[in-house]
N, C-alpha and C positions, 0 to 999 in steps of 0.2 A: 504494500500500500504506500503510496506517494502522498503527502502533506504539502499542502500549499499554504503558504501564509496570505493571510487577504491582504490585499495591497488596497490602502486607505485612497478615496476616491472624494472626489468634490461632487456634491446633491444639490436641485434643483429647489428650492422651496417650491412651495406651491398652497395655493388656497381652497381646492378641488375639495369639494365635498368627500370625504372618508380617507383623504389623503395622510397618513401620520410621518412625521421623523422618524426615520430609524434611530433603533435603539444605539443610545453611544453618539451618534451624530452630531457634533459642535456646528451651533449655528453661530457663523463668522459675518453677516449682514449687520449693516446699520439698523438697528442702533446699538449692536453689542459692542464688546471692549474691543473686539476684535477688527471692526468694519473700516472700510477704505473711504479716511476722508476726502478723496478724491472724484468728483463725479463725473458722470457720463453730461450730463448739462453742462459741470462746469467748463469741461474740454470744448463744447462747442460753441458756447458763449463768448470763451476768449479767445476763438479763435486757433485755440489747438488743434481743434479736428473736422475734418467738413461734414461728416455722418457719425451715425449711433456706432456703427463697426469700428471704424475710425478711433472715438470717443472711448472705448470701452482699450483698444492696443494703449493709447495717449497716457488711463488713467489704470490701467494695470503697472506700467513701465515707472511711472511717478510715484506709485504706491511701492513696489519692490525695491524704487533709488530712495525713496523717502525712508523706509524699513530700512535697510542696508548702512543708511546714515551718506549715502552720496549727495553730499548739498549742505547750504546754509539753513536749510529749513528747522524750525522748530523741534522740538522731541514732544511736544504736546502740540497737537491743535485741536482748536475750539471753534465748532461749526454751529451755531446758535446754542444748544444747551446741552450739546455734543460735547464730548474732549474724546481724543485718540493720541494715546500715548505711545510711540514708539518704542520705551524704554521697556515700559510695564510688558507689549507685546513678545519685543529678542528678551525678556528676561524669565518670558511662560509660556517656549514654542516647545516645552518638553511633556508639557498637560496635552496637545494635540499630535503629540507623536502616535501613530499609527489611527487614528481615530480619523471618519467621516468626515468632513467639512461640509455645510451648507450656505447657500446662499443664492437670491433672489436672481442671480445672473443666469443666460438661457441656457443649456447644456450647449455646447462646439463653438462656442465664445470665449473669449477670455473672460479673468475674472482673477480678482487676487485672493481668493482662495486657493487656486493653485498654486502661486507665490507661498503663501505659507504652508500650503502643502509640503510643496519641493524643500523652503526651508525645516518646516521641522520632521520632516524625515528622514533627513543627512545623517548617514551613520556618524555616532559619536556627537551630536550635536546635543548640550543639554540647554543651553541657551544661546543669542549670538549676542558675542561679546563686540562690540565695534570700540578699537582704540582710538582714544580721542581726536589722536591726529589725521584720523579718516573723515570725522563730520567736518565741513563747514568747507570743504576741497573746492564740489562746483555746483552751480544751482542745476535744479530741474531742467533738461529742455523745453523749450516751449514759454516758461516763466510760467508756467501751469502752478497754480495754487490751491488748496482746499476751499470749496464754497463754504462763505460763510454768513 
């Protein structure tokens, strides 16, 4: 007999009449700790991205350089009565090691769910540690910002 280990996968929310969470599933949408202060609006608004597809590569890319600490950005931001804290997140990607992710993004789209997927599934990875002399290097491209 061959064992396979489930390989943790990012989930659709959904509001479908009898639809439930899988059991274990961290839901990573706004408005949890976890969500991308970056949106698909704000990308087209400012001019980052001409369409929602577009929108969605712009603010996946800003959420994992934002995570990562590539840029002068904040380690907290505050989107109306929002805050996402970068720090709080690299310092508990070791709670959604192998476990589900969900989130309101469509399935074969991006989404930074898989961003924290891929990060806390790195073998040996308990948290990510960014030395200081890595934040503050280069901004975002685009000058894409969190809507707030």
């Amino acid at each position: 007999m061959v064992w396979r280990l489930a390989v943790p996968e990012r989930i659709q929310l959904s509001r479908a009449r009898g639809w439930r969470k899988p059991p274990g599933a961290v839901v990573v949408a706004r408005p949890s700790r976890w969500g991308n202060p970056f949106t698909v609006s704000g990308a087209i608004e400012s001019g980052c991205a001409r369409d929602v597809r577009q929108a969605r590569t712009v603010v996946v890319a800003a959420f994992r350089a934002w995570l990562l600490g590539e840029g002068r950005d904040s380690d907290v931001y505050v989107a109306g009565e929002r805050s996402y804290d970068r720090r709080w997140m690299r310092e508990h990607l070791a709670e959604i090691r192998g476990r589900d992710l969900a989130c309101w993004c469509p399935a074969g789209q991006q989404c930074h769910a898989d961003v924290l997927l891929a990060l806390s599934n790195q073998p040996g990875v308990s948290s990510l540690v960014i030395p200081p002399s890595a934040n503050g290097c280069t901004g975002l491209s685009g000058g894409l910002s969190p809507r707030e």
